[in-house]
C-alpha positions in Angstrom: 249.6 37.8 5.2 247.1 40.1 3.2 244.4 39.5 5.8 246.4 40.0 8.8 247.6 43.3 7.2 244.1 44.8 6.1 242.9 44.3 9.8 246.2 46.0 11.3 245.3 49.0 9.2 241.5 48.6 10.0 243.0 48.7 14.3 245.1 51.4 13.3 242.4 53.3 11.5 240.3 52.6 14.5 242.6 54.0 17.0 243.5 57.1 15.1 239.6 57.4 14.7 240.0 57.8 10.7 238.3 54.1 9.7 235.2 54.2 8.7 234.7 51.1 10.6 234.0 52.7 13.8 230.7 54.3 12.7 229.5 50.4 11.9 230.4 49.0 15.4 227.5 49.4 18.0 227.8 51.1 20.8 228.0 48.7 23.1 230.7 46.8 21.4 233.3 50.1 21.6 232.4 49.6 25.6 233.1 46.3 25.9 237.3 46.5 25.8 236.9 49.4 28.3 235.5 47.0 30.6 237.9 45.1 30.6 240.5 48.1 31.7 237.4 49.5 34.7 239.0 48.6 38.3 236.8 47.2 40.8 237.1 50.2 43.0 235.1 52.2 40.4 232.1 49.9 40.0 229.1 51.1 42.6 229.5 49.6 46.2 227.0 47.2 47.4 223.7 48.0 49.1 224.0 48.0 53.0 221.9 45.1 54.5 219.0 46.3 56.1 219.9 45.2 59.5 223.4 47.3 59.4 221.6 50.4 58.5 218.9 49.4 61.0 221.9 49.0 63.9 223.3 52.5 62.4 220.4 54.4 62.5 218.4 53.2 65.7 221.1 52.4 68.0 224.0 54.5 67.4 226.5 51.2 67.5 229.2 52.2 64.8 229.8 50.5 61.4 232.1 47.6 62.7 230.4 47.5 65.9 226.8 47.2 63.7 228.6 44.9 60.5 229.4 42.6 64.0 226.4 42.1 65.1 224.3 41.6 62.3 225.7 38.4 61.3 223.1 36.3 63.1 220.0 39.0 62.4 220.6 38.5 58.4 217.4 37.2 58.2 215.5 40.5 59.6 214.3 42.5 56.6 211.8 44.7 59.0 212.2 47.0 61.5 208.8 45.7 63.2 210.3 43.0 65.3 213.6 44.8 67.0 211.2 48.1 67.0 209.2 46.6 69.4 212.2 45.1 71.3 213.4 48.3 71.8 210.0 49.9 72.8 209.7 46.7 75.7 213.0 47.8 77.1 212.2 51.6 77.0 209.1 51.0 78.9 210.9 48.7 81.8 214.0 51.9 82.3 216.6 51.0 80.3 218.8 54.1 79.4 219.8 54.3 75.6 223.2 53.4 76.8 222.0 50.3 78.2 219.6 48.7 75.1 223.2 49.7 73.1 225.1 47.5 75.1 222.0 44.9 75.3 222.0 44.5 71.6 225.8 44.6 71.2 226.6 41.9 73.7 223.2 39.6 72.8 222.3 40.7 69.7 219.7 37.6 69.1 217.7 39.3 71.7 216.4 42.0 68.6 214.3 38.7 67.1 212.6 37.6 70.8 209.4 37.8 70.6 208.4 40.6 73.6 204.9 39.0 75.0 206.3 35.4 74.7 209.8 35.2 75.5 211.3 38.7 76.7 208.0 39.6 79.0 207.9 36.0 80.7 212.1 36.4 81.8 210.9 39.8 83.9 207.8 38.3 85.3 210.1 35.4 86.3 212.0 37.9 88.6 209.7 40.1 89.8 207.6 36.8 91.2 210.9 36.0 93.0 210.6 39.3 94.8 213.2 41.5 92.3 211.8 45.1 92.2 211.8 46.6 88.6 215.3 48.6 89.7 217.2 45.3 90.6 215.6 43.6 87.3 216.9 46.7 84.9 220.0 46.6 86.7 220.7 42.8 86.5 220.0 42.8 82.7 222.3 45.9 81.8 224.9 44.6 83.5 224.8 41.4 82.2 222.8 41.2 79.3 223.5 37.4 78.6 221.1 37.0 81.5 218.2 36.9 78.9 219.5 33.7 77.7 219.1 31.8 80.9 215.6 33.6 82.9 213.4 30.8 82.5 211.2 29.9 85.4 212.8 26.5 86.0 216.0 27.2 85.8 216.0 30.3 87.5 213.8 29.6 91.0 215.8 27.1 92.6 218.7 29.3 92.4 217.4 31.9 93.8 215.8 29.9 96.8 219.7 28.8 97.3 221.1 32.5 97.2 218.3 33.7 99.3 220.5 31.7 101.9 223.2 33.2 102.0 223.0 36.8 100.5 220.7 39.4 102.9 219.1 41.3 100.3 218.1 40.6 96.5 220.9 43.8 95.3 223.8 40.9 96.6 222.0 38.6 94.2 221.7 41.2 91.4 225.4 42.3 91.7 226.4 38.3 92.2 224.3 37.9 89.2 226.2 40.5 87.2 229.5 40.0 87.8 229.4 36.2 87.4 227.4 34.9 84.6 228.2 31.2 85.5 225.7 31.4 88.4 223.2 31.3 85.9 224.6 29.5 83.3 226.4 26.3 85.0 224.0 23.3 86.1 222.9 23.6 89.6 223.0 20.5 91.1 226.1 19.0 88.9 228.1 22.4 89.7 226.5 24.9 91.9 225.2 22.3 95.3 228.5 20.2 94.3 231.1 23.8 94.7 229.4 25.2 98.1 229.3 22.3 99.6 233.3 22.0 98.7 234.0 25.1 99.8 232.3 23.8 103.1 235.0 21.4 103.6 237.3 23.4 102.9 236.0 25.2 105.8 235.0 28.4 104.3 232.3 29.9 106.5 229.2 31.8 105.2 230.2 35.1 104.8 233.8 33.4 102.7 231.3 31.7 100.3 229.1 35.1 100.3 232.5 36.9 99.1 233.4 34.3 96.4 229.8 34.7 94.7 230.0 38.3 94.6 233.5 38.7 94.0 235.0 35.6 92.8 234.4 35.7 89.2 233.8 32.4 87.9 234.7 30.5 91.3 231.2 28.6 92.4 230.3 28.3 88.8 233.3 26.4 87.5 233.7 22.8 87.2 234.3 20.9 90.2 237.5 19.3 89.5 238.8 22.8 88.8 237.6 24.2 92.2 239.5 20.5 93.6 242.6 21.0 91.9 242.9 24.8 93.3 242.4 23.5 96.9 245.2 20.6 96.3 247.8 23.7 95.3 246.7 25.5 98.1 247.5 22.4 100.6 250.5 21.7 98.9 252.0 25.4 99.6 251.5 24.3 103.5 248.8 26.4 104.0 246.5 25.0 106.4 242.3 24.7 106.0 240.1 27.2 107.8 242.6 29.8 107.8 242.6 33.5 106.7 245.8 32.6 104.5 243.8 29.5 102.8 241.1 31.8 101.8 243.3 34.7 100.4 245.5 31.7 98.8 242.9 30.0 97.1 240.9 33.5 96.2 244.5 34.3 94.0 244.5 31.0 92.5 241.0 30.9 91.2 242.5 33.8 89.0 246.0 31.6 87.6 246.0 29.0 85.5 248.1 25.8 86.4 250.7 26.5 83.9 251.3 30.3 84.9 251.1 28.9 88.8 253.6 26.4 87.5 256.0 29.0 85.8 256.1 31.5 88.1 257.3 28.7 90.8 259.9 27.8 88.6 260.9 32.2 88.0 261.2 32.4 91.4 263.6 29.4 91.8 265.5 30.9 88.9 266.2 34.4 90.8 267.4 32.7 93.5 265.1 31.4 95.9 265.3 28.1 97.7 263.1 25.7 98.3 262.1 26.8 101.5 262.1 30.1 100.8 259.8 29.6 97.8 257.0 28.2 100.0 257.0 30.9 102.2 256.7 33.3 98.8 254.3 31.7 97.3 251.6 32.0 100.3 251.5 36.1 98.9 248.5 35.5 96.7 249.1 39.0 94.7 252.4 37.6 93.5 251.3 34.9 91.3 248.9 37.6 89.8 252.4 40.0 88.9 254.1 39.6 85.5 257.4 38.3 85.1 258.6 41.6 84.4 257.4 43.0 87.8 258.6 40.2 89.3 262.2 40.1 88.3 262.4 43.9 88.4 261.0 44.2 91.8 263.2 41.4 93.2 266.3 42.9 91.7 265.3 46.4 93.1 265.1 44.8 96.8 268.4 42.8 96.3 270.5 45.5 94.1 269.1 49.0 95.6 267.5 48.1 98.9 270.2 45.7 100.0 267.8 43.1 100.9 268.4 39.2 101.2 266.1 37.0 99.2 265.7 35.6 102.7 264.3 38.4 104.6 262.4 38.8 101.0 260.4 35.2 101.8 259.9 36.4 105.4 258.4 39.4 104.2 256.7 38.2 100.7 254.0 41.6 100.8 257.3 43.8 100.1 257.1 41.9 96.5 253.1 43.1 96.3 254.1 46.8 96.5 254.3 49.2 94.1 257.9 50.1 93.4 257.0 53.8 91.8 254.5 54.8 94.3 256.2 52.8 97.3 259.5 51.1 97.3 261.3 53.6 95.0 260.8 57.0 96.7 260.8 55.4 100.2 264.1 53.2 99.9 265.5 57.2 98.6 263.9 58.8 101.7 265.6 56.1 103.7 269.1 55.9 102.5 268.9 60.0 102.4 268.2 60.4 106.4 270.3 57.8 106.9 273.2 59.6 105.8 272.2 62.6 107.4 272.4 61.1 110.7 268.7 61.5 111.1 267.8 57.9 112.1 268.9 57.0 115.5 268.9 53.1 114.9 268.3 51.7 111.3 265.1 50.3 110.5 264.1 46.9 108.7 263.2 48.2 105.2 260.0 45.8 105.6 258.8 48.4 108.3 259.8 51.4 106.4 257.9 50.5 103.5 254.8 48.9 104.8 253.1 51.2 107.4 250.5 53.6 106.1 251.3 57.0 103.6 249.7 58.8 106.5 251.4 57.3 109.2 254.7 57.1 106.9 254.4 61.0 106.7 253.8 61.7 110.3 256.8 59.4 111.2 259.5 60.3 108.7 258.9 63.4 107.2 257.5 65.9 108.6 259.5 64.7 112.2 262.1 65.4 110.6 261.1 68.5 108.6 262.5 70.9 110.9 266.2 69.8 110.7 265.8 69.0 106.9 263.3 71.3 105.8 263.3 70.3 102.2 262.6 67.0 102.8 258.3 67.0 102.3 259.4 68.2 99.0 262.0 65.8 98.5 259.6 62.8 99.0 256.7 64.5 96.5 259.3 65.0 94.4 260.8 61.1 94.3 257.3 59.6 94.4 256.6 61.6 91.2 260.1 59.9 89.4 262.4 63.0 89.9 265.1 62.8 92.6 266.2 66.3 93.8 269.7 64.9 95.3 
């Protein structure tokens, strides 16, 4: 009890700073309970890895963007190596812009080596007749080209594309859009998918159309490619015709399960069987929400008094934009209706699909004369206000 008394006077004394103990402690030991009382946030910040800072600095790509990247170039501690990266793609015309996105979307490419891996790829393309332009262009469009221009895996597709594309920019802008054309195996994916699309009876210039705007169509994996041509016979649709192509085009772009659900939203607002088949052949509306879909539906049926039947006949109405189309149209309609203007009615179909320019010409500035407000009436709807 003595002891425990002499040392809470000795604290005490410490605390009030009249104890003669505290001149004995050392220094450090009157730190050491402030440590433990020193929040992290206070203690100094960790040194930025060299290759942030080097991202920073000679790249412009932001902190995140540059924190990103770095994670597979931890083990560059110079800046010799992406220095002269960056020098080889200076010298071949890449823009700033376009080494920024290089290194953001392949970031690897800053430890390639630039006389034995980065200067082969170019002299692979430019011995396959690509001009210096094309080969920039290629590269900064798709930068995750650098992974796959080797010699023997790029020639023989090349000699294939050189049959059907007219000129080396069709390859280039294939190329970019589509990374797969590099990328997938050429004769267990490639050979295989044209010569599919070939039974399918697509003809030259179709197949030329799917490799430059098809993204990820040729390049997929056959049974994928099989399995969109079975939905597209099972809709009725019938091979070598304009509707197959625009069908299977749409489908390329929906995965089984939305193709799957949106049958079965459809059947839910209404449509029968029937009815749903002759939808369903307008690609663009397996490619709308099911938002759009049910608002656009219940706009035609509620406000346009259409029936979901003349809806299936005319399946493009559901492919329109309702703020910029079937809105301020159906207003113009239903307001020269009642003003007697319209001789005979007209099929909303027709109202709504002919041409702005031919709509004008037809509907309102025919009319303008004996409804002179009505050019303004129409700006004025198709910008969301309604003057009447």
């Amino acid at each position: 009890m003595i002891l425990v008394r002499k040392n809470s006077s000795l604290l005490l004394g410490f605390l009030s700073g009249t104890s003669k103990v505290s001149i004995l402690l050392p220094p450090s030991n009157l730190l050491t309970p402030l440590r433990l009382f020193t929040s992290k946030a206070d203690d100094p910040s960790p040194k930025t890895p060299f290759i942030v800072k080097y991202l920073i600095d000679s790249l412009g790509l932001s902190s995140p963007e540059a924190d990103k990247c770095s994670k597979s170039l931890t083990h560059i501690k110079s800046p010799s190596n992406p220095d002269s990266v960056l020098e080889f793609f200076r010298k071949n015309g890449f823009t700033d812009a376009d080494i920024k996105k290089i290194s953001r979307t392949h970031p690897r490419v800053l430890c390639a080596k630039v006389d034995s891996t980065l200067k082969p790829k170019f002299d692979v393309l430019r011995d396959l007749g690509f001009s210096d332009t094309q080969i920039t262009k290629l590269i900064a469009a798709n930068p995750l080209a650098l992974k796959y221009l080797s010699y023997c895996n790029v020639r023989p597709r090349i000699e294939l594309f050189n049959t059907f594309f007219d000129s080396k920019d069709d390859i280039v802008k294939a190329i970019s859009k589509d990374i797969c054309l590099l990328a997938s195996s050429l004769e267990k994916t490639i050979k295989p998918n044209i010569a599919f699309l070939r039974e399918c009876q697509f003809s030259n210039e179709r197949i030329v159309s799917l490799l430059i705007n098809g993204r990820r169509v040729v390049g997929r994996a056959p049974k994928s490619l099989k399995s969109i041509a079975k939905r597209v016979n099972e809709l009725g649709v019938p091979h070598g015709s304009g509707m197959f192509y625009h069908t299977f085009c749409c489908l390329c772009g929906v995965s089984i399960d939305t193709f799957d659900a949106k049958i079965k939203l459809l059947g839910s607002l209404g449509f029968s069987q029937s009815e749903l088949s002759a939808i369903i052949k307008q690609p663009l509306i397996l490619r709308l929400s099911a938002k759009n879909l049910c608002e656009k539906v219940d706009f035609l049926v509620k406000e346009a008094g259409c029936e979901l039947s003349y809806v299936s006949r005319h399946p493009t109405i559901v492919g329109l934009s309702m703020t910029k189309r079937l809105i301020p149209r159906n207003y113009v309609m239903q307001l020269i209706m009642e003003r007697g203007l319209l001789k005979k009615k007209i099929g909303f179909y027709n109202f709504v699909s002919i041409s702005e320019r031919n709509f004008l010409n037809k509907y309102i500035f025919s009319f303008q004369q004996r409804m002179p407000e009505l050019p303004n009436v129409y700006r004025s709807a198709s910008a969301g206000k309604f003057l009447y």
